[in-house]
Backbone as a chain_set.jsonl record, in Angstrom:
{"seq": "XXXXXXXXXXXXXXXXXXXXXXXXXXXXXXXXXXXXXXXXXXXXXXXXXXXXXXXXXXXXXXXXXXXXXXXXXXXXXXXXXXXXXXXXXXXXXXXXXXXXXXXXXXXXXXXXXXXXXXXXXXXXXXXXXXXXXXXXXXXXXXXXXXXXXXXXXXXXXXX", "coords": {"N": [[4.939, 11.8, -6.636], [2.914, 9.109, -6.795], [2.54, 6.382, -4.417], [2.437, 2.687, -4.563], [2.748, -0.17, -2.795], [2.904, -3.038, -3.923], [2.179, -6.657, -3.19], [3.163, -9.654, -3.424], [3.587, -13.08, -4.212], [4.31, -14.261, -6.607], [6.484, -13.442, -9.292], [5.833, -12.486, -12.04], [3.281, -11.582, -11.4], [4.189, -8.999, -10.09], [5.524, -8.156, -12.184], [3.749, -7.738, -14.473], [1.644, -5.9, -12.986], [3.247, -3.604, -12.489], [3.81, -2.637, -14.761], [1.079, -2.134, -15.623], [0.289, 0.074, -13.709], [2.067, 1.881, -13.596], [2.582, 3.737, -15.502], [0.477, 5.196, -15.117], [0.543, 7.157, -13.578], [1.252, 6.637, -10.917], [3.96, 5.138, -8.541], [6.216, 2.449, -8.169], [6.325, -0.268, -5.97], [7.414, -3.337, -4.271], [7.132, -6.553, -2.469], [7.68, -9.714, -1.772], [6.312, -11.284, 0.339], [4.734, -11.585, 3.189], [5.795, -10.693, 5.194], [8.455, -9.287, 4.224], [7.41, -7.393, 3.473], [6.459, -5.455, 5.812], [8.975, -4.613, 6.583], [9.617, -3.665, 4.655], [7.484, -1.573, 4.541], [7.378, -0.031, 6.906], [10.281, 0.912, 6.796], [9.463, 2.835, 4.613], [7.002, 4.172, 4.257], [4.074, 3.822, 2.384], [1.888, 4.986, -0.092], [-0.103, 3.353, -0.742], [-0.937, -0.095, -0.605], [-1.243, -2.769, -2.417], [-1.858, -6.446, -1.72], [-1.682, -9.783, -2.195], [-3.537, -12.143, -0.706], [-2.876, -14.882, -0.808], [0.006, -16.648, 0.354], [3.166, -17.439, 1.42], [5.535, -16.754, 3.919], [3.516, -15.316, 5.576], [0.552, -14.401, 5.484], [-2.064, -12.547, 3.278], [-3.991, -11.426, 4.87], [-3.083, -11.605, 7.275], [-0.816, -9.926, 7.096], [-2.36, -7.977, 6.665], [-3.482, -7.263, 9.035], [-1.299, -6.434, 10.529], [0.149, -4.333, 9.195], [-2.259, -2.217, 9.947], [-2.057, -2.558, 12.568], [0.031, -1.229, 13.127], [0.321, 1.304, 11.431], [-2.478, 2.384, 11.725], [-4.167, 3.937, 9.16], [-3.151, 3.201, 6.823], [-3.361, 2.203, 3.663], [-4.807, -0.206, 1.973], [-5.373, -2.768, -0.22], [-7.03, -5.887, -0.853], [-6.141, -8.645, -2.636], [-7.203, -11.446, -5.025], [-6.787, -14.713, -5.872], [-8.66, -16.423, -5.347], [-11.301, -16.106, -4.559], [-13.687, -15.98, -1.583], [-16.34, -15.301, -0.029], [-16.345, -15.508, 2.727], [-13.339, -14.904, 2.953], [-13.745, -12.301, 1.766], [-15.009, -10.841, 3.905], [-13.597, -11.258, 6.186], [-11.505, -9.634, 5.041], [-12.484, -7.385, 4.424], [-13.651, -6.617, 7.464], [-11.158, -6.521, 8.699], [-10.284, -4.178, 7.934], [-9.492, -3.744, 5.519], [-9.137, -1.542, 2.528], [-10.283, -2.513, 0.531], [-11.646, -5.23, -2.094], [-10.078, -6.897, -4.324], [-10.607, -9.785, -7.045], [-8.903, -11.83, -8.623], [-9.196, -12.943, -11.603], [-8.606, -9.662, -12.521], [-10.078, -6.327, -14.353], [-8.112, -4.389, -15.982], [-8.78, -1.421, -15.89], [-10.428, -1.596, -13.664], [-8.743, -2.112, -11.248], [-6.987, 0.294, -11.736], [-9.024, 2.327, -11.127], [-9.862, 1.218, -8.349], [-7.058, 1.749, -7.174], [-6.889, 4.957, -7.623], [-9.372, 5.205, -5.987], [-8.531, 4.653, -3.658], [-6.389, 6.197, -3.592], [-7.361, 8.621, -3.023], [-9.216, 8.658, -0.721], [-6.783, 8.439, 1.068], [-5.742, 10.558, 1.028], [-7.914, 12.123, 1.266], [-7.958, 11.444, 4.484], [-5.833, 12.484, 5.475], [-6.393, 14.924, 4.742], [-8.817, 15.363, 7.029], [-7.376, 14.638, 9.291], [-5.18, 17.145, 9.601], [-7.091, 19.338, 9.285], [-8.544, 18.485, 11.763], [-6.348, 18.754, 14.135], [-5.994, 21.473, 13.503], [-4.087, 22.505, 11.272], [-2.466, 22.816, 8.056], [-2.873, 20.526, 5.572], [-0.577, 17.919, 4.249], [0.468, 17.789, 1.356], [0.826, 15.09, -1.454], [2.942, 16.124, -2.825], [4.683, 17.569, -1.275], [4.904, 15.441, 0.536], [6.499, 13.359, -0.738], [8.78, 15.072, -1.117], [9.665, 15.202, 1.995], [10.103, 13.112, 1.858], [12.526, 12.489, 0.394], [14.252, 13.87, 1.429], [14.552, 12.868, 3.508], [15.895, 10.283, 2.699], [18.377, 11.372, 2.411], [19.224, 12.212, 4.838], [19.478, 9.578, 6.195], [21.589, 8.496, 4.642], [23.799, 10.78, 5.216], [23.714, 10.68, 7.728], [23.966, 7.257, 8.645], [22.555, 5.147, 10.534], [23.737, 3.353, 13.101], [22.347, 0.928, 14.526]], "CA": [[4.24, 10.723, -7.309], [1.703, 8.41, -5.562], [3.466, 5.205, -4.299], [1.972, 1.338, -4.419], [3.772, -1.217, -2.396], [2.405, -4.604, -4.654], [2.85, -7.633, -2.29], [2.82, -10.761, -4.069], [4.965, -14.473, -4.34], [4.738, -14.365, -7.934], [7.695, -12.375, -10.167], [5.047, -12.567, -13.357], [2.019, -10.702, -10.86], [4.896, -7.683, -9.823], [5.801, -7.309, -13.668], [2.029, -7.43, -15.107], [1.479, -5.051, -12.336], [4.174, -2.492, -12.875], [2.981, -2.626, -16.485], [-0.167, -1.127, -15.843], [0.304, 0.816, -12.747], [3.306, 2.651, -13.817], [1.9, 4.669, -16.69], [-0.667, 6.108, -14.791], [1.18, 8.248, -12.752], [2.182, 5.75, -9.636], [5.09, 4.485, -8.599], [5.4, 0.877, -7.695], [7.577, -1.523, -5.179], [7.627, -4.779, -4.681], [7.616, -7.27, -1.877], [6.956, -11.285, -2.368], [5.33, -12.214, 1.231], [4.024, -10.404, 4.073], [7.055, -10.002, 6.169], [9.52, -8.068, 3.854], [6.64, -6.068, 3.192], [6.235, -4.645, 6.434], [10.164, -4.481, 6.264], [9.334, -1.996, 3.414], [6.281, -0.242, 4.69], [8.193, 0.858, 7.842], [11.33, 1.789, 6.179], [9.491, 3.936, 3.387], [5.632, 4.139, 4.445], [3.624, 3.888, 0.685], [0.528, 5.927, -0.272], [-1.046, 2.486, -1.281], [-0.634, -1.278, -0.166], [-1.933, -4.006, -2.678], [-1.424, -7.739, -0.965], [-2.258, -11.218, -2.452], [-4.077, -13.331, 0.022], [-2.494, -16.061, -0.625], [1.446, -16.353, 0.416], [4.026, -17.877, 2.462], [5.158, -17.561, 5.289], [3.101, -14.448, 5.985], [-0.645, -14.285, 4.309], [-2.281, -10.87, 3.259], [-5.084, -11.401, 6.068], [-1.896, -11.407, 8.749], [-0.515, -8.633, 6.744], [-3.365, -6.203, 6.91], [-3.708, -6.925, 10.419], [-0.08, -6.332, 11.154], [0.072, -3.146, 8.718], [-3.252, -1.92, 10.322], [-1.902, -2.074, 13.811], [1.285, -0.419, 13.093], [-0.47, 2.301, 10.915], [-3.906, 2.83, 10.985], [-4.293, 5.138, 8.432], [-2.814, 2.821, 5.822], [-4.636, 1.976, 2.81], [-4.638, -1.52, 1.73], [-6.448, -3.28, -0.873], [-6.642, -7.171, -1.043], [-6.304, -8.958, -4.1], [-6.944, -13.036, -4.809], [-7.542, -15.689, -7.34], [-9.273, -17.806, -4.586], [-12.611, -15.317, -3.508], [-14.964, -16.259, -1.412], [-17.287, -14.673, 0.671], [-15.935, -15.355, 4.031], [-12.062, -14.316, 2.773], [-13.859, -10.555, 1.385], [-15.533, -10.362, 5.155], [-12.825, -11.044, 6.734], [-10.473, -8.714, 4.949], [-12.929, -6.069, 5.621], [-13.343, -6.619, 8.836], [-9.791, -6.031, 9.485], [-9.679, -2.698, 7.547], [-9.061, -3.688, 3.748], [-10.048, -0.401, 1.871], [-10.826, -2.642, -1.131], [-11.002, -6.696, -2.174], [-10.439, -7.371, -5.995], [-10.966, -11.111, -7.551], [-7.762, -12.116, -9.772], [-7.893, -11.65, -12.629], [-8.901, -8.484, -12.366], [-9.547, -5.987, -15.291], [-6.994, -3.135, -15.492], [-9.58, -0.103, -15.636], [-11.149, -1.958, -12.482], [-7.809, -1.831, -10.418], [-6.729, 1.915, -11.609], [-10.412, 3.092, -10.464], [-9.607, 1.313, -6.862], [-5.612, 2.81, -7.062], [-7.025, 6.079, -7.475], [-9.89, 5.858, -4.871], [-7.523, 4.269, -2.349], [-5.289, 7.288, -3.093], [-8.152, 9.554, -2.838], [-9.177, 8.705, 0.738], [-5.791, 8.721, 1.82], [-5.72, 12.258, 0.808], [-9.297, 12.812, 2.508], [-7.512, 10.876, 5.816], [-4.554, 13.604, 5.832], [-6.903, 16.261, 4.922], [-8.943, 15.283, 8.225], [-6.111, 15.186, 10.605], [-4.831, 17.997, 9.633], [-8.242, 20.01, 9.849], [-8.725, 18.694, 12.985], [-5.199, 19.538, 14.468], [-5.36, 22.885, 12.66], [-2.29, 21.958, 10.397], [-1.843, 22.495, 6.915], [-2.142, 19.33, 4.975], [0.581, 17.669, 3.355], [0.038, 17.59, 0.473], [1.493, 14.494, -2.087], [4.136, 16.163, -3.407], [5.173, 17.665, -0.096], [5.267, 13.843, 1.122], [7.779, 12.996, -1.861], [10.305, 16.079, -0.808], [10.264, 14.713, 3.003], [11.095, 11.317, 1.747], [13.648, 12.533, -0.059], [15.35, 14.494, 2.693], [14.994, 11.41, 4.952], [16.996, 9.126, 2.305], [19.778, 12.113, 2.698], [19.767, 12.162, 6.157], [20.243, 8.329, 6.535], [22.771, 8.743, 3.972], [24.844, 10.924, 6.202], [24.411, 10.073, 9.338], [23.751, 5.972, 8.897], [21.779, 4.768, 12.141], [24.376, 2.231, 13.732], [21.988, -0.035, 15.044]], "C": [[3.728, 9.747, -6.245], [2.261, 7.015, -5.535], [2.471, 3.965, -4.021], [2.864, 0.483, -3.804], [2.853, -2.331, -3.308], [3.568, -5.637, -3.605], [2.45, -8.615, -3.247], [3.765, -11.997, -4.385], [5.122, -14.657, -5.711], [5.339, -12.972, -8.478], [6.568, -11.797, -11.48], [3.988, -11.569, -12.701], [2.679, -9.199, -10.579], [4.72, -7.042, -11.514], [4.465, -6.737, -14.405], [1.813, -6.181, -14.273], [1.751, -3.631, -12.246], [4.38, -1.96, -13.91], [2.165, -1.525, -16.34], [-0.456, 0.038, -14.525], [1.265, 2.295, -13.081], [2.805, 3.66, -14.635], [0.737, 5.354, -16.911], [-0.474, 6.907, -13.791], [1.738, 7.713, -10.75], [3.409, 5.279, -9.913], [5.208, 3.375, -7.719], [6.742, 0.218, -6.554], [7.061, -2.56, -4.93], [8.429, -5.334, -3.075], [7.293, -8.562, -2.112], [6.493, -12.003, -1.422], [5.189, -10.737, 1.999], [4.971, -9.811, 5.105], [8.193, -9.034, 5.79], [8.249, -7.014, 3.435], [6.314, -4.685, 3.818], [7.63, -3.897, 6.649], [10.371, -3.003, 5.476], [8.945, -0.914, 3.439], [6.688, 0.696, 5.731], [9.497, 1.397, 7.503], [10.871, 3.41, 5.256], [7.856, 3.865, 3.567], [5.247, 4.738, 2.492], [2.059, 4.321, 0.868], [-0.386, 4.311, -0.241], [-0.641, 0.989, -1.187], [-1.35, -2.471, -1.235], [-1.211, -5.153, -2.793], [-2.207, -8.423, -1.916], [-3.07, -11.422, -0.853], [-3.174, -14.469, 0.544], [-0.718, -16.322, -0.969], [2.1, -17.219, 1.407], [5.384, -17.008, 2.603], [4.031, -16.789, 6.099], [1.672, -14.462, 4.999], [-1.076, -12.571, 4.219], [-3.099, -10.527, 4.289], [-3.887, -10.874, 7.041], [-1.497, -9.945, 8.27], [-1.078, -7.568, 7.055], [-3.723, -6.272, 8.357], [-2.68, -6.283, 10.853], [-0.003, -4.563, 11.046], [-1.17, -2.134, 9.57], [-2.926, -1.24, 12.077], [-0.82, -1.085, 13.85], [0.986, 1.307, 12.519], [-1.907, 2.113, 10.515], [-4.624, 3.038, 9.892], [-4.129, 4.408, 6.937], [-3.759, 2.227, 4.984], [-4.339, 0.583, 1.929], [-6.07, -2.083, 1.319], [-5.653, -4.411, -1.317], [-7.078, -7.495, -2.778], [-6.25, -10.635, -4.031], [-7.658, -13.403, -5.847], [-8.619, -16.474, -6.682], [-10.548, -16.828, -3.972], [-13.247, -16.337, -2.74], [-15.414, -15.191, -0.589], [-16.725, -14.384, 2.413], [-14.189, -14.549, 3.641], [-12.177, -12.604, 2.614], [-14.416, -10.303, 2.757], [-14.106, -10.201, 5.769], [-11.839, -9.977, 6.426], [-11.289, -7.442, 4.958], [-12.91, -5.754, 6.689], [-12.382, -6.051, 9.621], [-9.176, -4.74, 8.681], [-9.056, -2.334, 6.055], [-9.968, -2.437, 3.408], [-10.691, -1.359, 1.098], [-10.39, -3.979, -1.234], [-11.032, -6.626, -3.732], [-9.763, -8.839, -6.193], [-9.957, -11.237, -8.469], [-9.0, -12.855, -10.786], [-9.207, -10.999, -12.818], [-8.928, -7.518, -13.802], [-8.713, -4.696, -15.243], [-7.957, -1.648, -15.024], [-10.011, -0.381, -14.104], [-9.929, -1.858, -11.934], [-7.227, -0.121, -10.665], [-7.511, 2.393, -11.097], [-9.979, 2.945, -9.267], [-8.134, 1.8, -6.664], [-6.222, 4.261, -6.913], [-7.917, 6.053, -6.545], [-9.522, 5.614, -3.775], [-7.091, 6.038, -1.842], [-6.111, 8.821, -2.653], [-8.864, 9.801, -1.207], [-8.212, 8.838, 1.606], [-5.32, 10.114, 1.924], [-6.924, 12.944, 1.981], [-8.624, 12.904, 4.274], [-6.477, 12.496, 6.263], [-5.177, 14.611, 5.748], [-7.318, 16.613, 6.802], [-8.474, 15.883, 9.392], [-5.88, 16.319, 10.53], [-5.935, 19.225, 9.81], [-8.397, 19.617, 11.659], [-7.482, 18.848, 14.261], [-4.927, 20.715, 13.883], [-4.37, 23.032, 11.753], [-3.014, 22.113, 9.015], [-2.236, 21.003, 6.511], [-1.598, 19.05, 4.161], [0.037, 16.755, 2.656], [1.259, 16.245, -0.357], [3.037, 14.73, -2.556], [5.429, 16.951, -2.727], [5.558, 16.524, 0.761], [6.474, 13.649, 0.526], [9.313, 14.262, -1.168], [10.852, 15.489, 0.809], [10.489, 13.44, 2.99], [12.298, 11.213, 1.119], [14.747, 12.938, 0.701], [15.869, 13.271, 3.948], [15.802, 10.781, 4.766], [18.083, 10.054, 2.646], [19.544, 12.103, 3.659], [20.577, 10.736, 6.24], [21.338, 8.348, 5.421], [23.859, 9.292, 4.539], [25.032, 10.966, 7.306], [23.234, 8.647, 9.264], [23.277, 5.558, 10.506], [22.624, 3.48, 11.992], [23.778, 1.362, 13.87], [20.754, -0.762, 13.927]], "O": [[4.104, 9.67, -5.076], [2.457, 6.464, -6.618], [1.607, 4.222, -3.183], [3.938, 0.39, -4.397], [1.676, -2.092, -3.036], [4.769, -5.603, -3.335], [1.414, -8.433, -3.886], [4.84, -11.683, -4.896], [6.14, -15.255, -6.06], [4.936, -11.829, -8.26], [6.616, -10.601, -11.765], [3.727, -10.617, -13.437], [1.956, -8.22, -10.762], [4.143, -6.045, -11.949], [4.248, -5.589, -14.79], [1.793, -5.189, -15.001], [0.963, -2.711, -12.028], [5.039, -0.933, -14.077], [2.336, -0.367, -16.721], [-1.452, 0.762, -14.546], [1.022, 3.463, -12.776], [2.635, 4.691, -13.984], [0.156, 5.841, -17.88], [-1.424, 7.341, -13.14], [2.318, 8.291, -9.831], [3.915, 5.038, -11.009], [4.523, 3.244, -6.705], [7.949, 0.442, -6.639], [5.99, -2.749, -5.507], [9.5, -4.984, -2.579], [6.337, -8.595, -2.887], [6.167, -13.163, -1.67], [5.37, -9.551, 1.723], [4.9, -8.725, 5.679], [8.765, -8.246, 6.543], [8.46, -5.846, 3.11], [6.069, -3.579, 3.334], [7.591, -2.688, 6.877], [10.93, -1.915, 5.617], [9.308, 0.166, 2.971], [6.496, 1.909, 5.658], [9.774, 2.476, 8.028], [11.445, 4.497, 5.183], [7.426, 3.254, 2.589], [5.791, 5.542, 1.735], [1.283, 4.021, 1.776], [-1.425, 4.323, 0.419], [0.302, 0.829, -1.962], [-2.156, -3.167, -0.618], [-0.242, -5.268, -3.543], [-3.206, -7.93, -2.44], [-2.952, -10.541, 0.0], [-2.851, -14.853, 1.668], [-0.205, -16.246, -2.086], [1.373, -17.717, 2.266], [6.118, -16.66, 1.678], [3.561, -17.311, 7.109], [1.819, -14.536, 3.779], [-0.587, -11.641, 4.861], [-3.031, -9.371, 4.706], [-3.896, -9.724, 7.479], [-1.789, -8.941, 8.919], [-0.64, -6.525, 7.539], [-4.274, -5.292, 8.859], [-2.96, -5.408, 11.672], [-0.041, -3.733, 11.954], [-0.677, -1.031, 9.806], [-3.256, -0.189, 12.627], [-0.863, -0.147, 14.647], [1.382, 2.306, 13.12], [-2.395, 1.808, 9.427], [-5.642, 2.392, 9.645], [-4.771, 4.829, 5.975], [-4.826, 1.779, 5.403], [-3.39, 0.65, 1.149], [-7.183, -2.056, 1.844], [-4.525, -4.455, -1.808], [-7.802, -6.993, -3.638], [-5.496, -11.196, -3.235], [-8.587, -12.922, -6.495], [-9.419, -17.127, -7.352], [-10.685, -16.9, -2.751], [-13.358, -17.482, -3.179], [-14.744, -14.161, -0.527], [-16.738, -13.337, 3.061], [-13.998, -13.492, 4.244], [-11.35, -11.779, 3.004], [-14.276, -9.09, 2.914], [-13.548, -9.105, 5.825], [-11.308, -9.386, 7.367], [-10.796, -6.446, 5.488], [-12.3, -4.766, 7.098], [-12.453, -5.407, 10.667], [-8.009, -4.348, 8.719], [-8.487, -1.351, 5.58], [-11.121, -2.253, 3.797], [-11.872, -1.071, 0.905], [-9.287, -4.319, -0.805], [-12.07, -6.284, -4.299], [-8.676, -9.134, -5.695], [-10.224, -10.514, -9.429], [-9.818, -13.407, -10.051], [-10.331, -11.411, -13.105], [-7.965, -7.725, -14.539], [-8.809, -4.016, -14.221], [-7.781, -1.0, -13.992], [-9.949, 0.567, -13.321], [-9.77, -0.712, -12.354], [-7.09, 0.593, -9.671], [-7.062, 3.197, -10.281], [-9.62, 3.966, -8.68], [-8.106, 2.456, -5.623], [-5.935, 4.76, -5.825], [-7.628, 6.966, -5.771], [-10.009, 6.195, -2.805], [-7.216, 6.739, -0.838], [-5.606, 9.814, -2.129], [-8.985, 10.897, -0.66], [-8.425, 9.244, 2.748], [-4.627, 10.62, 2.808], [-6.901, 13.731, 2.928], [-8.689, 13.854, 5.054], [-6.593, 13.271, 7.212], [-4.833, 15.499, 6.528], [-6.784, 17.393, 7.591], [-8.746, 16.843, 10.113], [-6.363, 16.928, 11.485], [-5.562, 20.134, 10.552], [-8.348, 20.445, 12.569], [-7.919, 19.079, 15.389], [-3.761, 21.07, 13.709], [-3.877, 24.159, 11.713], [-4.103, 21.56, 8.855], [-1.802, 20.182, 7.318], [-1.784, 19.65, 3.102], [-0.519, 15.672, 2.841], [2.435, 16.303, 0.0], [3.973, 13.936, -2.643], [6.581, 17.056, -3.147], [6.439, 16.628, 1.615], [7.504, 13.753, 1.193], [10.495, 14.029, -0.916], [12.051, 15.308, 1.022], [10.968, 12.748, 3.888], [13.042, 10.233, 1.159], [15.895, 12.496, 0.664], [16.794, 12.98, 4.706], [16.58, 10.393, 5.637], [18.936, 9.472, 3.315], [19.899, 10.935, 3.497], [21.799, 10.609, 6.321], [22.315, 7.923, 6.039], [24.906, 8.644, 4.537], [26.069, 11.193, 7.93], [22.061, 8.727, 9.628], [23.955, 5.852, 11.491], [22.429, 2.66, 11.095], [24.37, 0.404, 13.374], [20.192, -1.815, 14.229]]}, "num_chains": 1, "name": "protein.A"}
């Protein structure tokens, strides 16, 4: 199943979120600034990243730079009540797949969930064409994330 990290400081924007995300075949997590997020994204890397903007102590701009440098590849789409013009440049600029305008309508965020998840598919196809490889496929992702939680399960990394 195709994974969303939702970043956001409001409890009410996760739940609305996990509402309408959930029942379309994603699966959702949940951070509330930009620093446990990356916390998250490097513990359990997620098919799909959607950030607020607007946060403390960490904003989604810092975020998608941070996420961006750490993984490339990652697919991150901004989200804000506050648009303007210079905030959607800038978060292109730095590699946002996708900006959507709170409040948002639901069909309009499943369309960009699925074409997020659809380039991230293209991305892995890529690589893997151009390293000759196989690509791993979604539900081949899900089995080596599962094996990973059992590893750290029995042998706990000390440090």
């Amino acid at each position: 199943m195709p994974s969303v990290l939702i970043v956001d400081d409001l409890l009410s924007i996760h739940e609305m979120l996990e509402a309408v995300i959930q029942p379309t075949g994603f699966s959702t997590a949940f951070a509330t600034d930009g620093e446990k997020a990356i916390v998250r994204y490097k513990a359990e890397r997620y098919d799909l990243v959607l950030a607020d903007i607007d946060m403390k102590p960490m904003d989604g701009i810092t975020l998608l730079k941070q996420l961006k440098l750490y993984d490339p590849g990652a697919v991150i789409i901004i989200m804000t009540a506050y648009a303007s013009t210079d905030s959607a440049v800038q978060a292109l600029k730095y590699g946002a797949f996708d900006y959507l305008q709170k409040p948002f309508r639901v069909d309009e965020l499943i369309a960009t969930l699925k074409r997020g998840l659809e380039f991230k598919q293209f991305q892995a196809e890529r690589a893997s064409a151009e390293a000759g490889l196989p690509a791993l496929t979604f539900p081949d992702r899900q089995h080596c994330q599962q094996a990973r939680t059992g590893i750290r399960t029995q042998w706990p990394n000390p440090g």
